[in-house]
N, C-alpha and C positions, 0 to 999 in steps of 0.2 A: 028743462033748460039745456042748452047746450053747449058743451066744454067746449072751453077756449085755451087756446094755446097762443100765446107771446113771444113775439121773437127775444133770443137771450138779450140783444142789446139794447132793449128798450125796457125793461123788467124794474122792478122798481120794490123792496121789500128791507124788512130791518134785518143787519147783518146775525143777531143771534138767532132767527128763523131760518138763514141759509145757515148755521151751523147745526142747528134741530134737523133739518133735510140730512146732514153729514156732507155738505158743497154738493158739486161734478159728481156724475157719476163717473168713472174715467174711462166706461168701457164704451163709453160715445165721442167717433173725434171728427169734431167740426162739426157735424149736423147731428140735430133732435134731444141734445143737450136739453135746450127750451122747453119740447116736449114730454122730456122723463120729470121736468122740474117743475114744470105746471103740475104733472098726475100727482108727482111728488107732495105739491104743498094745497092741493087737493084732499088728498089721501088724510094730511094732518090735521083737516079742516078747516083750513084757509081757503076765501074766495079768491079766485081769480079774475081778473076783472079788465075788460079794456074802457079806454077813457075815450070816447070817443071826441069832446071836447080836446085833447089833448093833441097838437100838430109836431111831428120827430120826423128831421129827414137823413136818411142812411144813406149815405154816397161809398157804395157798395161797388168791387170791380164787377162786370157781368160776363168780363172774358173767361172766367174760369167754369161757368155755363156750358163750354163748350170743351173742356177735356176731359178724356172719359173717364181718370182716376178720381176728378171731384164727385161722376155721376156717379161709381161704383162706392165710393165712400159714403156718399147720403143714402143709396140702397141698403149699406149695408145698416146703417146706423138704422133708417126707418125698419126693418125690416127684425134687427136686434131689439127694437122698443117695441114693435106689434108680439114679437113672441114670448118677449117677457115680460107684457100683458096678459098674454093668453094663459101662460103656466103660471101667473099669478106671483111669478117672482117680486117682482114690483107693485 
């Protein structure tokens, strides 16, 4: 099967299971939040699950697409979740 990742603002879970997690990680800001917290309640062995029945619309700005500090920021955050993957930190 393969792992799903959830965008944060669409997530959907009971508040004493995002307290089991420990919330945020803090050391991700702005992107892949969603992605440490899917592995996260994975890990505790909780499904993760999309609805596909289920319609959410995100009225997202797309201008910031376009400055390099949002790309550098999501790099870094993807990049901080892939390695502490790899070393097993997480």
């Amino acid at each position: 099967m393969k792992a799903v990742i959830l965008a944060g603002m669409f997530m959907l879970f009971r508040s004493e299971v995002f307290r089991r997690l420990g919330g945020f990680d803090e050391r991700y800001f702005m992107y892949y939040e969603d992605a440490d917290l899917c592995a996260r309640l994975r890990r505790l062995g909780h499904d993760v699950r999309r609805v596909p029945s289920s319609r959410v619309v995100h009225h997202a700005r797309r201008t910031r697409h376009w400055i390099p500090r949002y790309l550098l920021w999501q790099l870094a955050s993807m990049l901080r979740f892939l390695w502490s993957r790899a070393v097993g930190r997480n």
